[in-house]
C-alpha positions in Angstrom: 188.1 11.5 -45.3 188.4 7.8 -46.1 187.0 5.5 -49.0 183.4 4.1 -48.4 183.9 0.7 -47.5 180.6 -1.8 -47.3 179.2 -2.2 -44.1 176.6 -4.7 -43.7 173.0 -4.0 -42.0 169.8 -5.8 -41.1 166.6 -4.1 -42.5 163.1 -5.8 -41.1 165.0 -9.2 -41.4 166.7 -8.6 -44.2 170.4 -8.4 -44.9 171.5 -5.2 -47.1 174.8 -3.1 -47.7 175.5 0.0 -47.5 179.0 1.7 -48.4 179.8 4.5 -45.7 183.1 6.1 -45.0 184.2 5.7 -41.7 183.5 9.1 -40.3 179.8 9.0 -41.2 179.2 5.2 -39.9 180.7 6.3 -36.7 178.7 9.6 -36.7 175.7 7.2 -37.3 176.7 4.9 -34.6 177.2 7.7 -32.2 173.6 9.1 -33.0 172.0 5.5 -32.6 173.6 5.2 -29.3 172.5 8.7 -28.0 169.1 7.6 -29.2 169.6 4.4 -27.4 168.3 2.5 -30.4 169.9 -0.6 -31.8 171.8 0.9 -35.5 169.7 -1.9 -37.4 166.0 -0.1 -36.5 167.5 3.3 -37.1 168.9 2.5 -40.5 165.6 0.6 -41.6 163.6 4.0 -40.0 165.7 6.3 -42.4 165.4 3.2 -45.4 161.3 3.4 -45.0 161.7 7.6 -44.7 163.4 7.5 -47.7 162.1 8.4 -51.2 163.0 6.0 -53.9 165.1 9.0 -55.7 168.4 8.2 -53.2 170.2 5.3 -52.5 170.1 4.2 -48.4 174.4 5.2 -48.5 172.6 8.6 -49.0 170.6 8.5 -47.2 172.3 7.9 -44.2 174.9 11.0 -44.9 172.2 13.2 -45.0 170.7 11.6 -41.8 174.1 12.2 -40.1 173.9 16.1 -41.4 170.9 16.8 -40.5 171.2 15.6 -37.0 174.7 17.4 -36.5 173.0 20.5 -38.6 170.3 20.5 -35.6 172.5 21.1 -32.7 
């Protein structure tokens, strides 16, 4: 697995960071295009989901699991 490297995303107009290792920013990717949703709206739908207990890295990953968990 590689080392999280900062990826930079758009929340309701708002620039943020996120550090993601490759694998799960592509598994994120993926699941936004099979959703056919722009990665921006999905990342600030899982940021407003989120408690304030995780970080939005988090999560992401556990986004990613859960979808992949599902199938």
């Amino acid at each position: 697995m590689s080392r999280p490297l900062k990826r930079s995303l758009t929340l309701h107009g708002h620039r943020t960071s996120v550090s993601l290792e490759d694998e799960f920013w592509q598994a994120f990717r993926d699941i936004a295009a099979q959703q056919n949703t722009p990665i921006n709206v999905l990342a600030a739908q899982i940021d407003d989901a989120r408690g304030t207990d995780s970080g939005l890295a988090s999560a992401i990953r556990l986004f990613v699991l859960a979808h992949y968990k599902s199938l």
